[in-house]
Phi, psi and omega in degrees: 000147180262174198223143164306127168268208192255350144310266161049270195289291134015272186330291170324292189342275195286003153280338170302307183300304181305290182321304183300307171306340192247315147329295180307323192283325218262259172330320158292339182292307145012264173301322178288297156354291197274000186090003174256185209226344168335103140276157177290129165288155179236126180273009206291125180277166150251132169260156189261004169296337174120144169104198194152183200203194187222050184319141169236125182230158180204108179240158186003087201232157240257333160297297192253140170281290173233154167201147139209149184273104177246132138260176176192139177206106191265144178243140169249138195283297202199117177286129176286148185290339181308300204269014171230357177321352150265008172205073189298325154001283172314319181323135179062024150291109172315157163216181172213140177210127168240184191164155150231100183259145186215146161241113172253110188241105203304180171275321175273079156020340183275331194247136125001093163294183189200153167223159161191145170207152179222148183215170164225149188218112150240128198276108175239150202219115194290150196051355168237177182290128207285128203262093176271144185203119181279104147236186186182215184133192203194164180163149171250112168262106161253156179278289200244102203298153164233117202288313174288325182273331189270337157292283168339308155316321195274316189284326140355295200256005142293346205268317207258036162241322199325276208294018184246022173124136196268353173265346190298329196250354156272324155333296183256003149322285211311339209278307179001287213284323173309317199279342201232054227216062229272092172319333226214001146233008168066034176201128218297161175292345210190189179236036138082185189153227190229176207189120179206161182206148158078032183264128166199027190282002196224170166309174174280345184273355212231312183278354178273304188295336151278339129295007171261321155315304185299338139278329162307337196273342147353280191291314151292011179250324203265336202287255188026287167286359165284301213288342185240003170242346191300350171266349195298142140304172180185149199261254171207010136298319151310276183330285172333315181285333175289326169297338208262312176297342159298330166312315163311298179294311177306294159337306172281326157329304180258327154264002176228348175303100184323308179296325184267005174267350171286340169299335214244311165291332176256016177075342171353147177301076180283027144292335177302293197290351168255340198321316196319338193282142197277141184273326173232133180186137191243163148227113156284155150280129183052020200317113157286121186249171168308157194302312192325307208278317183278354130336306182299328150251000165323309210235316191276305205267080179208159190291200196165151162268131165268356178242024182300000000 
C-alpha cells in the first residue's frame, strides 16, 4: 500500500487551507445577501504538543447565527488507548491529524443547519510502516424539510460518489444514517447525506480525490439552499421550535460525536471542539407542536431513499 509522504501531507494541507477560505468567502457573501455585515473572524492557535490550526467564526449575522469553519493539523506524542479504540494497534503511537470541519447554524428556521468535515489521519509506529487514513462527509438537520433541497442534496452527494464506485454512495448514505443517530430519542440527527472513516481501501491518490470531492460538494449542495430559503418569513413560534431542535444537535454533539471525544481525549483546543455548539438553543418538557412540527420526526428524521 502506498503510504503518504510528506508532500503528500503537504498537499492535503493546502487543499485544506484553500477550502476553508472559499467556504468563508462563499457564506459571507451570503450574509452581504442577506443584509448583514457579519464576517468570519481569524483565530490562529498554537498547540504545544506541536501543530496548531486556523478557527474562523462568525456570530449574529444576520443569515448565520453562529457558524465556524475550523482547519487544524495537530501532532500527537502518544495517542491514549482511550483514543483508539477501533484501532488498538495504534496505541502509544506519535500521530498527525488535519482536517477541516463546520457547523452552520443559520438564523432562519427555513434553512437547514449543516456539517461537514473531511480529515487525513496518520499513525507512525515505531519500525513498521505508518497507518493511514481518510474521513469526512456532509448532513442536514433542517426545522422545517423542504422536499426538494433534500432530494437535491442526496442527488448531490450521489453524484460526486459515481465516479468513485456505483456502491459508494449507498455505503456511506447508510454510514450516514447510522453514525447520526440519537439512541436515547430514537431518532436520526438530520435527513443525512454521507459519511466515511478508516478510508485506505483505494490508493492515496483515489482517496485524496474523494475527499476532495466530498468537500467541494458541501459547498456546493449547501449555497443553493441558503439562496432559496434565507429570505422566507418565519414567525416566533417557528423560531422556538428551531431553538428546541437545536437541543437534539447539541445533544448528539456532546454525547456521541468521535470528533469531540477524541478532541477532548487528546487535549484539543476547547473552544475549537465546541465551537459546533449553537449561541442559542432550549429545551421544553414535553412541548406541545404542530402536525407540521411533529412531521418532521414522524416521517424526515428516519433513514430513507431520498431519491426514489
Amino acid at each position: 500500500m502506498q503510504h503518504p509522504t510528506s508532500t503528500d501531507i503537504q498537499r492535503v494541507r493546502t487543499f485544506l487551507l484553500d477550502l476553508q477560505e472559499r467556504i468563508c468567502t462563499a457564506l459571507e457573501q451570503q450574509e452581504t445577501l442577506g443584509g448583514g455585515t457579519a464576517k468570519f473572524i481569524i483565530d490562529d492557535w498554537e498547540r504545544a504538543e506541536g501543530g496548531g490550526g486556523r478557527s474562523r467564526v462568525l456570530q449574529d449575522g444576520e443569515v448565520i447565527e453562529k457558524g465556524g469553519v475550523m482547519f487544524s493539523h495537530i501532532n500527537i506524542r502518544q495517542l491514549p488507548a482511550s483514543a483508539t479504540a477501533r484501532h488498538p494497534e495504534i496505541a502509544g503511537a506519535k500521530a498527525q491529524a488535519l482536517g477541516v470541519s463546520l457547523v452552520i447554524h443559520p438564523k432562519n428556521p427555513n434553512v437547514p443547519t449543516s456539517h461537514a468535515n473531511i480529515r487525513l489521519f496518520v499513525a507512525e509506529r515505531e519500525g513498521k510502516d505508518p497507518i493511514w487514513w481518510f474521513g469526512g462527509g456532509f448532513d442536514l438537520t433542517p426545522f422545517y424539510p423542504n422536499d426538494d433541497d433534500i432530494k437535491q442534496w442526496h442527488q448531490n452527494a450521489y453524484d460526486l460518489c459515481q465516479p468513485f464506485g456505483d456502491t459508494v454512495y449507498d455505503e456511506h448514505k447508510k454510514w450516514c444514517d447510522d453514525y447520526f443517530y440519537l439512541k436515547h430519542r430514537d431518532e436520526q440527527r438530520g435527513v443525512g447525506g454521507l459519511f466515511f472513516d478508516d478510508l485506505n481501501c483505494w490508493d492515496f491518490e483515489k482517496c485524496f480525490a474523494y475527499m476532495q470531492a466530498v468537500g467541494n460538494g458541501y459547498l456546493n449542495s449547501i449555497l443553493p439552499i441558503f439562496e432559496k430559503n434565507q429570505a422566507k418569513p418565519y414567525t416566533q413560534e417557528q423560531r422556538e421550535f428551531q431553538l428546541y431542535r437545536r437541543g437534539r444537535y447539541v445533544e448528539f454533539n456532546l454525547v456521541y460525536d468521535r470528533g469531540t471525544i477524541f478532541g477532548l481525549q487528546t487535549g484539543g483546543r476547547i473552544e475549537s471542539i465546541l465551537v459546533s455548539l449553537p449561541n442559542l438553543v432550549s429545551w421544553s418538557y414535553r412541548p406541545e407542536w404542530s402536525d407540521e412540527e411533529q412531521r418532521l420526526t414522524d416521517y424526515y428524521l428516519k433513514p430513507r431513499n431520498w431519491l426514489e
